[in-house]
Residue, then its C-alpha position, 0 to 999 in steps of 0.5 A: x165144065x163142059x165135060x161134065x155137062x156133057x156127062x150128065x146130059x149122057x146119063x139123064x139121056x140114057x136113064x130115061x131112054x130105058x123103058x125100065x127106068x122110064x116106066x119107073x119114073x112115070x109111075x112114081x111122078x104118078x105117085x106124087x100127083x096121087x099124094x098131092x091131090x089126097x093131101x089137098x084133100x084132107x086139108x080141104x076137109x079137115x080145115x072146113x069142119x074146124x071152121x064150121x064147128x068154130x063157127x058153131x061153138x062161137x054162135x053158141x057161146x054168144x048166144x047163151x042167156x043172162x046167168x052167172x059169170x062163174x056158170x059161163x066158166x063152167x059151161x066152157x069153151x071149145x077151141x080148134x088147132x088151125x091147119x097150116x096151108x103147107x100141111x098137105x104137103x107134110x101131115x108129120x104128127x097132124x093125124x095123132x096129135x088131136x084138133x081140139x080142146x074143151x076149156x073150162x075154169x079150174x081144170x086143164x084138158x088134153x087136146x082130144x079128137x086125132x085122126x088115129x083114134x077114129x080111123x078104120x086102121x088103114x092109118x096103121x099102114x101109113x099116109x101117102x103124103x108128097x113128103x113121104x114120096x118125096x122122102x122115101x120113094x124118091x131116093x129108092x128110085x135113084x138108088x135103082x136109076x144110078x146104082x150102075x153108073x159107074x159100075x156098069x161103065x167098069x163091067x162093061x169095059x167103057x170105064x177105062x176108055x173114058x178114062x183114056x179120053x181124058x176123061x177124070x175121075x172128078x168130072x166123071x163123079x160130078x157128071x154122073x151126079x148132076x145127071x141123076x139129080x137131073x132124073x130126080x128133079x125131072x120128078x120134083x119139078x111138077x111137084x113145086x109147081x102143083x105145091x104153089x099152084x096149090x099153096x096158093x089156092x089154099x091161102x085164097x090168094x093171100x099170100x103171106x111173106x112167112x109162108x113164102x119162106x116156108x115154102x121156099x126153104x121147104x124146096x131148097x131142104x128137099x133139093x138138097x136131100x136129092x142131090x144126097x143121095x145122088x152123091x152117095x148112089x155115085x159114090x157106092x157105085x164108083x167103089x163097087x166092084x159089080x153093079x150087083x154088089x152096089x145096088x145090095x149096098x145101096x137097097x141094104x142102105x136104105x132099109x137100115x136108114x129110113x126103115x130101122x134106124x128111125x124107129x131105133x132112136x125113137x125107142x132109145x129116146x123114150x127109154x132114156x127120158x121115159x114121158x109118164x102116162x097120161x094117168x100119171x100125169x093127171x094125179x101128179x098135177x091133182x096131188x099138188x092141187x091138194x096140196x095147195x087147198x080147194x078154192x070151193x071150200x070155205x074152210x081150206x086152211x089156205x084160203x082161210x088165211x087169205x080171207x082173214x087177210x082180205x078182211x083186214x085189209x079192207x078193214x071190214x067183218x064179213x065179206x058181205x061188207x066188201x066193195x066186191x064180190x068175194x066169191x070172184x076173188x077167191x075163185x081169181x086166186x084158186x085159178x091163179x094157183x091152179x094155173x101154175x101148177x099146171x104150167x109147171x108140169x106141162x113145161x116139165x112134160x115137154x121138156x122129156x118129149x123134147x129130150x126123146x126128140x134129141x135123139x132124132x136130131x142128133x141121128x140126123x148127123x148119120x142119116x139124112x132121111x131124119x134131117x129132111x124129115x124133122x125139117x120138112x115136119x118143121x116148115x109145114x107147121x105139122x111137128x111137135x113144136x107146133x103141137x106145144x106151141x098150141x097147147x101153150x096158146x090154148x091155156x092161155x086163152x083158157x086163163x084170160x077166159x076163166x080169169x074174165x068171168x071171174x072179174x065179172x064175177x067180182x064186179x057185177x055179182x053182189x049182195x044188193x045185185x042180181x046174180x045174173x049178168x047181161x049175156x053182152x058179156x059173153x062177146x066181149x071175150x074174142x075168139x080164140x085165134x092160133x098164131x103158127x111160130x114165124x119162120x124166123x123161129x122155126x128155123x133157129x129151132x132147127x139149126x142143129x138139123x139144118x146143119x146135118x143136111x149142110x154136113x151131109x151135103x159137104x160130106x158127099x162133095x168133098x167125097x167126089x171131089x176126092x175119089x179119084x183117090x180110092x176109086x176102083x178102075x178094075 
């Protein structure tokens, strides 16, 4: 072991004493002091809007006159996707998934207002986030910190004499790994101090324990994915006959991996499970509607029958004689209707993104950059899972809400009442508040990513422990 430590503490020495590598490092820890203060930023500005117009929208609800519960259900409501206190480290889909939905009765809307779709373009050409740095740059830079490693040692002439000092194969692999992942975390050292310092300002002080777990999970993930690629820069290098031929390896290796290969199985997944246009989407839930009847219409077959059912069973002629508002009860029962059908397609929806997904989840099996990028998207509340777990949340709340004005509606609503109700009401429904899936959940919801980066991890120990076996000493 002290050999191996002295090995490492050789190369980080010796990395950082070139200027070149030196230079290289200051610039991309530059980079990351960069990307957090812009991610801090949006966070900051986009959190504050939705507070403020949630705050507005609410005034406003409250605020309204007496009038009719069934024109307050119309009227509607407008909800807002919280942001996660970690989502400056990771944007992920936050920028093209939409902040906010208009509720009303009778009818599901899309989550509208993303980023993209009011950006100048300079979104097309990516956001500097830390986790981007972190996932792209980082590993580019250990790729040209630790491509000579051991090739260099062989073309110099020094490989074999360390290897006559009794040096093996193992602690020179190991120390020569642990070295660069010291370059590395040289880098990601200030980056979890600024992420606490500022995760922390982000929560006001109110530091929850599930966040904690994110944030803790988040750094382990990311420290993991260094030493990857540590171990595999080591590894190319050991089994190269030139420095030049492993950092065409490695520079080759890392455009296949994290530039193509990503964009190659997102193609695959939706070719596979094609997702229908929004359009199509939209007339699919609008023909099985029809096919259930029209609530606004008194002569709808279905809502015929269940009229004359009401009748009899409250043992009365006309409607006017029951005990309630019908006119409540029907709109109840169209919403109840209309809110299955919606929920069943949604499901069916999600369920092909989550298919297409799978292909990103199983690629992780042969490229880290997808594992650490699905689980970092994950533990930052900024992936599709949190994008579903919000829609479900706001039709939720869209039904207690329409079903709401419709019990008033059946309640207050008569013949010998007004057809107005006291605007009281209106605050009695709270406010929509999004609940972010606890930690326990999303990492049983990434298990099988998880698992790649641990088979990735063991994969590059068992390949230094073992190289002594095949590497090149010419």
């Amino acid at each position: 072991m002290q050999t191996i430590l002295l090995i490492a503490r050789q190369t980080w020495k010796t990395i950082l004493r070139n200027k070149a590598s030196l230079w290289l490092t200051v610039l991309l820890g530059i980079t990351l002091c960069v990307a957090t203060w812009i991610g801090w930023q949006h966070y900051q500005t986009q959190q504050q809007q939705r507070l403020q117009y949630s705050k507005a929208v609410r005034e406003k609800w409250v605020s309204k006159p007496d009038k009719h519960p069934h024109r307050m259900a119309h009227y509607g409501y407008l909800v807002f996707r919280d942001k996660h206190p970690l989502s400056f480290f990771d944007f992920g889909i936050e920028s093209f998934s939409g902040v906010s939905v208009f509720l009303e009765a009778h009818k599901q809307n899309t989550v509208n207002f993303s980023e993209a779709g009011f950006s100048n373009g300079t979104l097309r050409f990516g956001e500097m986030s830390v986790a981007m740095v972190l996932q792209l740059l980082v590993p580019l830079l250990i790729f040209f910190l630790g491509y000579n490693a051991i090739a260099g040692e062989r073309e110099s002439g020094t490989l074999k004499i360390l290897l006559c000092q009794s040096v093996s194969w193992r602690q020179l692999m190991i120390g020569k790994t642990l070295g660069l992942i010291a370059v590395s975390f040289t880098l990601f050292l200030p980056v979890i101090v600024l992420t606490i310092v500022l995760w922390a300002v982000l929560s006001q002080g109110q530091v929850a324990a599930d966040a904690a777990l994110r944030l803790l999970f988040l750094l382990a993930a990311y420290a993991v994915y260094f030493a990857i690629c540590a171990g595999i820069t080591v590894l190319v290098s050991a089994v190269s006959r030139s420095a030049k031929g492993a950092l065409t390896i490695l520079l080759g290796s890392w455009i296949f991996f994290l530039v193509i290969l990503p964009r190659l199985t997102q193609a695959a997944g939706a070719n596979i499970y094609p997702a229908p246009s929004k359009i199509a989407f939209a007339a699919a839930v609008e023909e099985d509607l029809h096919k259930q009847g029209d609530s606004h219409n008194p002569d709808d077959p279905h809502y015929a029958g269940m009229k004359a059912a009401v009748l009899q069973k409250y043992h009365v002629k006309d409607v006017k004689d029951l005990p309630f508002n019908y006119g409540g009860y029907v709109m109840a029962e169209g919403e109840k209707i209309s809110a299955g059908i919606y929920a069943d397609h949604l499901r069916r929806l999600t369920k092909i993104y989550q298919q297409q997904n799978s292909f990103t989840v199983a690629a992780s099996y042969i490229n880290p950059y997808l594992a650490i990028r699905n689980l970092s998207m994950a533990l930052t509340a900024a992936d599709f899972a949190t994008y579903a777990s919000f829609q479900e949340q706001v039709e939720q709340y869209r039904y207690q809400l329409a079903q709401r004005m419709n019990r008033l509606q059946m309640e207050y609503i008569s013949n010998d009442k007004p057809e107005v109700i006291s605007h009281d009401h209106w605050a009695e429904m709270p406010d929509f508040k999004y609940r972010f899936k606890a930690v326990r959940a999303v990492l049983r919801d990434q298990v099988a990513t998880i698992m790649a980066l641990v088979c990735w991890l063991g994969l590059m120990t068992a390949g230094l422990l073992t190289a002594s076996k095949w590497a090149r000493t010419l």
